[in-house]
PADRENKOL-330127 format. One record per residue (C-alpha): residue in one letter; z, y, x; residue number from 0. Coordinates in steps of 0.05 Angstrom, whole numbers, plus 5000, padded with zeros to 4 digits. Each point is the difference from the previous one (the first is absolute). Example, Ala and Ser with C-alpha at 12.3 -4.5 7.8 and 13.67 -1.06 7.14 Angstrom:
% residues 2
<atom "a"; <5156; 4910; 5246>; 0>;
<atom "s"; <4987; 5069; 5027>; 1>;
This chain:
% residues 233
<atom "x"; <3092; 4107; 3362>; 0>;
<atom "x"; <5003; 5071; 4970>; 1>;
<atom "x"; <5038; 4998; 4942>; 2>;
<atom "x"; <4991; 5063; 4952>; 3>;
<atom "x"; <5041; 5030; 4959>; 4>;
<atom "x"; <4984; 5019; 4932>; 5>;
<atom "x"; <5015; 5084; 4985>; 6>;
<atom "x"; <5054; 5018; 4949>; 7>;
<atom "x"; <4974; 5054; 4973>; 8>;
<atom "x"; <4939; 4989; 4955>; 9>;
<atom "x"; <4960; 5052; 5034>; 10>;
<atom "x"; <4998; 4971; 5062>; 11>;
<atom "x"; <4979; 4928; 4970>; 12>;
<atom "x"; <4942; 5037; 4974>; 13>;
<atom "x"; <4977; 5033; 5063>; 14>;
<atom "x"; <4998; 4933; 5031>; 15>;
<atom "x"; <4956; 4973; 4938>; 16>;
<atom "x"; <4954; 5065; 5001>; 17>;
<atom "x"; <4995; 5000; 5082>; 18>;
<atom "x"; <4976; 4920; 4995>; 19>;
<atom "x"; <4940; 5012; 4949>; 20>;
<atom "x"; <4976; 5064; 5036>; 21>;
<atom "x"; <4998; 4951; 5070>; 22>;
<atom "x"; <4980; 4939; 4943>; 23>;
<atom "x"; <4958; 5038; 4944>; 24>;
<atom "x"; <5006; 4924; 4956>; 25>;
<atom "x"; <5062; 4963; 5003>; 26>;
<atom "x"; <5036; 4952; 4951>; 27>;
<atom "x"; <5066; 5011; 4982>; 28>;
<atom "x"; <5022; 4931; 5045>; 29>;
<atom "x"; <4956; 5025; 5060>; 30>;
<atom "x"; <5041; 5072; 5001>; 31>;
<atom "x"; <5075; 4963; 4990>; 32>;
<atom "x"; <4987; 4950; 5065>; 33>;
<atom "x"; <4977; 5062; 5040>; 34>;
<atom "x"; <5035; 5048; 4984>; 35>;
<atom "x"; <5069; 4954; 4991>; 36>;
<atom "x"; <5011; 5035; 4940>; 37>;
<atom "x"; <5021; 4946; 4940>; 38>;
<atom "x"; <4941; 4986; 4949>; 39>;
<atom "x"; <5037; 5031; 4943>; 40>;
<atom "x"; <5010; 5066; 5040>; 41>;
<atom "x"; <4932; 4996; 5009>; 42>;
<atom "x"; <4971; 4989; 4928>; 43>;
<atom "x"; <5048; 5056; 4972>; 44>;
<atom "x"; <4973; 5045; 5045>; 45>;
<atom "x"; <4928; 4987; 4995>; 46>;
<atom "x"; <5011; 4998; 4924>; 47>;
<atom "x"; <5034; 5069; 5004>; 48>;
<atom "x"; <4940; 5024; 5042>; 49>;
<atom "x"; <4952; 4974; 4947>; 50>;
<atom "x"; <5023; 5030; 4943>; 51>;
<atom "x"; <4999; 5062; 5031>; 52>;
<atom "x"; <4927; 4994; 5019>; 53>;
<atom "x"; <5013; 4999; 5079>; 54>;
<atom "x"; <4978; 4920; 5015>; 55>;
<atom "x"; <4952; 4958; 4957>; 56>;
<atom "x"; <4985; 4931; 4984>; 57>;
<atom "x"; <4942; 4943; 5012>; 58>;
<atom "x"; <4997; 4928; 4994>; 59>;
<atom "x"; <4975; 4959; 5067>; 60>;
<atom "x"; <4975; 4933; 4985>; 61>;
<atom "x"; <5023; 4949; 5055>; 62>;
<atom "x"; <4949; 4949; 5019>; 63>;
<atom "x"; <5072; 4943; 4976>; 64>;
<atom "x"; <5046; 5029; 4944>; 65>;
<atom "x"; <5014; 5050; 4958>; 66>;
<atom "x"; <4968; 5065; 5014>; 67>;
<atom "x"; <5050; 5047; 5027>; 68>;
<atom "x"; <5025; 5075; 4979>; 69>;
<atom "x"; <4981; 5046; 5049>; 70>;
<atom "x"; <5028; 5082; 5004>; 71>;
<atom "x"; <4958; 5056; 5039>; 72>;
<atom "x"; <5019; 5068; 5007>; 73>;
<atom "x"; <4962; 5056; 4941>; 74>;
<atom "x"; <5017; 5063; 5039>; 75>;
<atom "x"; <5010; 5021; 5075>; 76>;
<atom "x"; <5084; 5005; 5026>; 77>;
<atom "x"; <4994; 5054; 5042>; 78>;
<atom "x"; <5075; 5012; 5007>; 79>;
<atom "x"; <4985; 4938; 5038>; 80>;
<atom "x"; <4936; 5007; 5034>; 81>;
<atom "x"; <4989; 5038; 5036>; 82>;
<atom "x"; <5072; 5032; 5023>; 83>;
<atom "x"; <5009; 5068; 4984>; 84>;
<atom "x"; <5040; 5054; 5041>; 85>;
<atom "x"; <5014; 5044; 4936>; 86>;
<atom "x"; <5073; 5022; 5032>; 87>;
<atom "x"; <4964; 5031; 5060>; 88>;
<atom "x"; <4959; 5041; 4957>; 89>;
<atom "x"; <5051; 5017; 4955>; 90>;
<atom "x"; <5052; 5021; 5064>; 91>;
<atom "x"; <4937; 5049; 5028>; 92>;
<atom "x"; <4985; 5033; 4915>; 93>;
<atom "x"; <5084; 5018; 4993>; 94>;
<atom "x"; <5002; 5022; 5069>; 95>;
<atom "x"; <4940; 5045; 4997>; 96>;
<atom "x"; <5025; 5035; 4937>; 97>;
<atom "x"; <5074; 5011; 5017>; 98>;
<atom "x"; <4973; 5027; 5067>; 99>;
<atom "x"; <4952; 5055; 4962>; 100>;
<atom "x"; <5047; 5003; 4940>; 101>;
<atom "x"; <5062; 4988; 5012>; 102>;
<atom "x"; <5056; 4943; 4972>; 103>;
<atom "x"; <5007; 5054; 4944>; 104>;
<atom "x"; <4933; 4989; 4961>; 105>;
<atom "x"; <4999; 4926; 5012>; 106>;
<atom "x"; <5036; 4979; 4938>; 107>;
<atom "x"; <4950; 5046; 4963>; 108>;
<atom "x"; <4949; 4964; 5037>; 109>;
<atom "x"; <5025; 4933; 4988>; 110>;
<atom "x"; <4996; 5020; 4920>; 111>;
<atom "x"; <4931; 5006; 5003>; 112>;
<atom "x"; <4980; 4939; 5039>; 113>;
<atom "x"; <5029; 4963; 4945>; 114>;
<atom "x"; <4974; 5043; 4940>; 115>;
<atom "x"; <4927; 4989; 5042>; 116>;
<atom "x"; <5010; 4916; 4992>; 117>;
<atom "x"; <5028; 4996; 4943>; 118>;
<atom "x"; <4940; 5045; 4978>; 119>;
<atom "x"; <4941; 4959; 5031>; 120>;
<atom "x"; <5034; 4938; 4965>; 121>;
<atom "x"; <4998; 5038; 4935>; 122>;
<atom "x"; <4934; 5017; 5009>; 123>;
<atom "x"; <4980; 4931; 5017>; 124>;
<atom "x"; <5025; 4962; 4944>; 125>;
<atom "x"; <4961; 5060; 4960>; 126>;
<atom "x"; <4942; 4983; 5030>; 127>;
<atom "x"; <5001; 4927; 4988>; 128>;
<atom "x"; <5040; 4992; 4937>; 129>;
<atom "x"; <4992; 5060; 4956>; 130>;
<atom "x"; <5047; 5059; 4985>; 131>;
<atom "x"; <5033; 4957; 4941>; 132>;
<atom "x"; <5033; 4950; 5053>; 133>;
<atom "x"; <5048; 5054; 5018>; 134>;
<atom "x"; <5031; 4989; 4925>; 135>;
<atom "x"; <4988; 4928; 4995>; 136>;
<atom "x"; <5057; 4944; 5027>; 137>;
<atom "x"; <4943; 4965; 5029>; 138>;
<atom "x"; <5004; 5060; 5053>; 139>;
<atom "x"; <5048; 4953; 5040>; 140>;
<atom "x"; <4960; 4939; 5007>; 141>;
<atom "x"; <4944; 5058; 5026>; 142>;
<atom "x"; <5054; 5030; 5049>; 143>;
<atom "x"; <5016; 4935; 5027>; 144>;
<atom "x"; <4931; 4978; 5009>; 145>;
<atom "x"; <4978; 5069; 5036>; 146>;
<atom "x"; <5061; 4995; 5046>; 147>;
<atom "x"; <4981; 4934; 5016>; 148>;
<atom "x"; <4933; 5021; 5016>; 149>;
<atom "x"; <5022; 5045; 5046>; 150>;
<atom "x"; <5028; 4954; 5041>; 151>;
<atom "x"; <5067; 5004; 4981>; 152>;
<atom "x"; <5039; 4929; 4965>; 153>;
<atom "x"; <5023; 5033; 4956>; 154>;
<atom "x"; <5053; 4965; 4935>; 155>;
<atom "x"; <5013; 5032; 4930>; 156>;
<atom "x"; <5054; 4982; 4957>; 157>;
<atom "x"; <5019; 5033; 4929>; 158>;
<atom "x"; <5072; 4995; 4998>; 159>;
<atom "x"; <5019; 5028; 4934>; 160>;
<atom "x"; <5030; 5062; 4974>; 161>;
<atom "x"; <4943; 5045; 5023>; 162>;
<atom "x"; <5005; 4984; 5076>; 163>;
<atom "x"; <4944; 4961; 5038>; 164>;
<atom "x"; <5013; 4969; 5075>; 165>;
<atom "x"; <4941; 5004; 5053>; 166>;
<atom "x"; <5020; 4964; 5066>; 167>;
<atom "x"; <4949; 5008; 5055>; 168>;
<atom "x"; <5005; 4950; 5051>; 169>;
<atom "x"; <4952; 5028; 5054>; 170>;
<atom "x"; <5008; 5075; 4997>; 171>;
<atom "x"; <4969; 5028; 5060>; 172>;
<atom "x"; <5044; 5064; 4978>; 173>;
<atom "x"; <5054; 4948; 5018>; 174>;
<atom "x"; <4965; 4988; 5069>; 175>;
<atom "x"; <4987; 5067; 5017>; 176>;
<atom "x"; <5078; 5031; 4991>; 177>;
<atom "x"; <5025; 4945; 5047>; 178>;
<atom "x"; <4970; 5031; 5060>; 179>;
<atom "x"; <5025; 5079; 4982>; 180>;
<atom "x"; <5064; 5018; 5017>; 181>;
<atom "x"; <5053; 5046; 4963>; 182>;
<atom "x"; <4993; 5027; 4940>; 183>;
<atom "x"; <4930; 4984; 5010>; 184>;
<atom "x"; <5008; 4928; 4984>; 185>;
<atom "x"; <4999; 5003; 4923>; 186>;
<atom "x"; <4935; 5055; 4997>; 187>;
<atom "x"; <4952; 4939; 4982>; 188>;
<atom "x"; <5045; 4974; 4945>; 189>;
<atom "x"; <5008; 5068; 4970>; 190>;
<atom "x"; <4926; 5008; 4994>; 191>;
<atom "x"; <4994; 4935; 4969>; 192>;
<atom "x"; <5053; 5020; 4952>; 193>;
<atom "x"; <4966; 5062; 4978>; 194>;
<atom "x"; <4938; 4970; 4991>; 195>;
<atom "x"; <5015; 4953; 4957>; 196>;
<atom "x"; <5050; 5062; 4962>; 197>;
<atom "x"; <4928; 5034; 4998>; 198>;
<atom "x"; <4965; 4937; 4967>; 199>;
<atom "x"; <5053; 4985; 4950>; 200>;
<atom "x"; <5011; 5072; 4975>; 201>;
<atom "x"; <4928; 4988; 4974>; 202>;
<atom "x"; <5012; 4939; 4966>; 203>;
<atom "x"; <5015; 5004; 4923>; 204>;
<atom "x"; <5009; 5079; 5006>; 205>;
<atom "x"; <5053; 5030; 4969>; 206>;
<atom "x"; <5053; 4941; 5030>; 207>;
<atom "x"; <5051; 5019; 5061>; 208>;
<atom "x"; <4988; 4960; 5053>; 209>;
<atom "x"; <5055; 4989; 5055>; 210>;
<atom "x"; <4972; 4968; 5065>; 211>;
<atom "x"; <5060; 4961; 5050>; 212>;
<atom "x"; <4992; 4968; 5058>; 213>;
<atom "x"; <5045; 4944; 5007>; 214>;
<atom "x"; <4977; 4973; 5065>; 215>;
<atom "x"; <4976; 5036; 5059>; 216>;
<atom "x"; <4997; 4995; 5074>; 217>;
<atom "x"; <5060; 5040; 5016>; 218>;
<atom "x"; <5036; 4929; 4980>; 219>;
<atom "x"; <4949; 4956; 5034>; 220>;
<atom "x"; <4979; 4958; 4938>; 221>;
<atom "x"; <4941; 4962; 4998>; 222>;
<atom "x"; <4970; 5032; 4939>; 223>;
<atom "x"; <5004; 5061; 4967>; 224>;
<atom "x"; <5026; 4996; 4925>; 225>;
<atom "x"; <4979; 5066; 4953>; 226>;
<atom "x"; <5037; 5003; 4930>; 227>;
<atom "x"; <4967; 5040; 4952>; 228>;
<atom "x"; <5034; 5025; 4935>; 229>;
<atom "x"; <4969; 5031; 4935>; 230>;
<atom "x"; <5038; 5046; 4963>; 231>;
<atom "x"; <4989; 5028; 4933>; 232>;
């Protein structure tokens, strides 16, 4: 009998969720706990977590004997699950390619604009779909978080007080992608996330100084990355 053993870390519990109802598209809480050995509680948080951020819905099934029973189906593909992606390979062949026409001299200019160019398309997104007010509005957050999460990325926000906000990614590809370089080249990914997101908080509330610090990144093999933004007057 294969016994298995239930992940620590909360991320991987909710890969194991997600990967069952892409195989199972309609699965009770009960049915994904016996096969995927996780405990039912495990289970519900996760699913509930999942809900309320508009990733798995709900229906009732009515049993031919009994109650009718809760079922959850995925809303929106997980394609940082399916299909694989071989991001790093790409990534290995762009930095190559430039420091081989440019030099290592221009690549930190270069890296500056990748993450101006992000953070920019982001900006422009939220634009798009929200208005230009939701740049000075504190429901710009709850916007952010959804539009990360839309993008594929699980993305958590938390206000902590004091002008400083806390966004932990738990599946960075950025993350992904500087664990194959090598060198100094190993924390070029988390820069560029780091000055995107510089790029789309310096145009939030205008006139406020925004410091941008990565707490967690690859170089110290973490399994998330942690950004802490701070406003300053």
């Amino acid at each position: 009998m294969t016994v298995i053993t239930e992940p620590r870390d909360k991320f991987g519990r909710m890969q194991m969720v997600l990967e069952y109802l892409v195989v199972k598209p309609c699965a009770t809480i009960l049915e994904i706990s016996q096969k995927t050995g996780l405990s039912y509680t495990s289970v519900k948080n996760i699913l509930d977590e999942l809900s309320s951020n508009g990733y798995v819905e709900t229906d009732i099934q009515k049993e031919s004997v009994g109650r009718p029973a809760t079922v959850y189906r995925l809303k929106k593909p997980f394609m940082f699950i399916y299909p694989p992606r071989d991001y790093p390979l790409l990534t290995r062949a762009l930095i190559k390619a430039f420091i081989k026409k440019y030099g290592n001299k221009e690549l930190d200019t270069w890296v500056k604009v990748v993450g101006d160019v992000l953070g920019e398309d982001v900006i422009k997104c939220l634009r798009r779909k929200y208005g230009e007010e939701i740049l000075m509005t504190d429901r710009f957050w709850d916007v952010l978080r959804d539009e990360l999460n839309d993008m594929g990325m699980y993305c958590e926000l938390k206000k902590m007080g004091k002008g400083k906000i806390s966004i932990v990614i738990r599946n960075c590809i950025f993350q992904e992608i500087g664990q194959t370089l090598k060198g100094d080249l190993r924390d070029i990914p988390c820069r560029i996330h780091e000055l995107s997101f510089s790029y789309i908080f310096s145009h939030f509330k205008p006139g406020e100084k925004v410091v941008v610090e990565l707490k967690s990144t690859i170089i110290r093999d973490n399994d998330f990355c942690d950004f802490y933004i701070t406003f300053k007057d």
